[in-house]
C-alpha positions as CSV (number, residue, x, y, z in Angstrom):
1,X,1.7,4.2,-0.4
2,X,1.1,0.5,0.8
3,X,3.3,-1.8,2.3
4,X,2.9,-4.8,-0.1
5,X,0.9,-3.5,-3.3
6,X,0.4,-6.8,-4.2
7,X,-1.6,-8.2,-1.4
8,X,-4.0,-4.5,-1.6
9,X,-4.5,-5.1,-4.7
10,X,-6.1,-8.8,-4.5
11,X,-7.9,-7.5,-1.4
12,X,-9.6,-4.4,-3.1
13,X,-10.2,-6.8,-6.0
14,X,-12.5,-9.1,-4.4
15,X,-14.1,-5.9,-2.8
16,X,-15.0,-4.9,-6.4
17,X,-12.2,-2.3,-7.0
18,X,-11.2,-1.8,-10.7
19,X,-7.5,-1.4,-11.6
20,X,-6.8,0.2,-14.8
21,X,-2.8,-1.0,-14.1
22,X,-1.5,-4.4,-12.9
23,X,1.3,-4.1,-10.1
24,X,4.2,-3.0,-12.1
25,X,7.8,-2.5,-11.5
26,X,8.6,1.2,-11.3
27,X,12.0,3.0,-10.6
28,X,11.7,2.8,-6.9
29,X,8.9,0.3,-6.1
30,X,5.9,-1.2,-7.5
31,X,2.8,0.9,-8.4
32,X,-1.0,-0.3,-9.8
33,X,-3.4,2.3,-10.4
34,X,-6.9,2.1,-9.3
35,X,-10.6,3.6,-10.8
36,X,-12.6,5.9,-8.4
37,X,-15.8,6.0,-8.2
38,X,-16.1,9.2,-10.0
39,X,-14.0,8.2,-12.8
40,X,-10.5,8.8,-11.8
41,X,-7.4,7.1,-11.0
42,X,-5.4,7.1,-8.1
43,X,-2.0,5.2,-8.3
44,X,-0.8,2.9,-5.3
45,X,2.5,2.8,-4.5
46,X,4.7,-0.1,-2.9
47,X,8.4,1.4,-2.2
48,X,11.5,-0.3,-2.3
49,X,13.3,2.4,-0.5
50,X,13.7,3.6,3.1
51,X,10.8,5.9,4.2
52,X,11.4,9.0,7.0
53,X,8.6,6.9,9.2
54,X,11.2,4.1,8.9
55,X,13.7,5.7,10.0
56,X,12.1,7.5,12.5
57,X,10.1,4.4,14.2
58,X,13.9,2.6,13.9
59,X,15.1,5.0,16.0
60,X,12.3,4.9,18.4
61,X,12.4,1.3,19.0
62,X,8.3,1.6,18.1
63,X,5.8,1.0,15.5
64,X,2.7,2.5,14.9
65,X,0.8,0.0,13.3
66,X,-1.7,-2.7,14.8
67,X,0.2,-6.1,14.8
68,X,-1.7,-7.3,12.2
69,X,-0.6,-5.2,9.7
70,X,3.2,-5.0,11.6
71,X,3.5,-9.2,10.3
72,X,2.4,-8.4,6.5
73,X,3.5,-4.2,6.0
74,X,1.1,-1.7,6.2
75,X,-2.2,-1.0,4.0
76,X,-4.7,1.7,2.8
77,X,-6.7,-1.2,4.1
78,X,-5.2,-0.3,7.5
79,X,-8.4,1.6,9.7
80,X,-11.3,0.7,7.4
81,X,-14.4,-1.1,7.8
């Protein structure tokens, strides 16, 4: 799950990442699925719904993302080097 599928996907793009599925419009959000390195697939996720961490960091007044990723959504980027 990502916060803006689109974005991850240019950014893993120019890292070398293969997607096997453009960003497409599912039931609930938009998914694109990616190659692995050993040959599978793994799909990424953008929802268009309310979350639980939503709703919990609402309540909670907080966020626990870096600031960064709190102006553009969170990212599987998010934490790697």
């Amino acid at each position: 799950m990502c916060g803006d599928v689109t974005i991850t996907v240019n950014e893993l793009t120019t890292k070398g990442a293969e997607f096997t599925q453009p960003v497409m419009n599912a039931r609930r959000g938009l998914l694109a699925r990616l190659r692995l390195p050993g040959g599978g697939e793994v799909g990424m996720y953008e929802p268009r719904h309310e979350r639980a961490t939503d709703l919990s960091d609402a309540a909670q007044g907080t966020s626990r993302l870096p600031a960064q990723a709190q102006a553009r959504g969170p990212s599987i980027l998010d934490g790697w080097n």
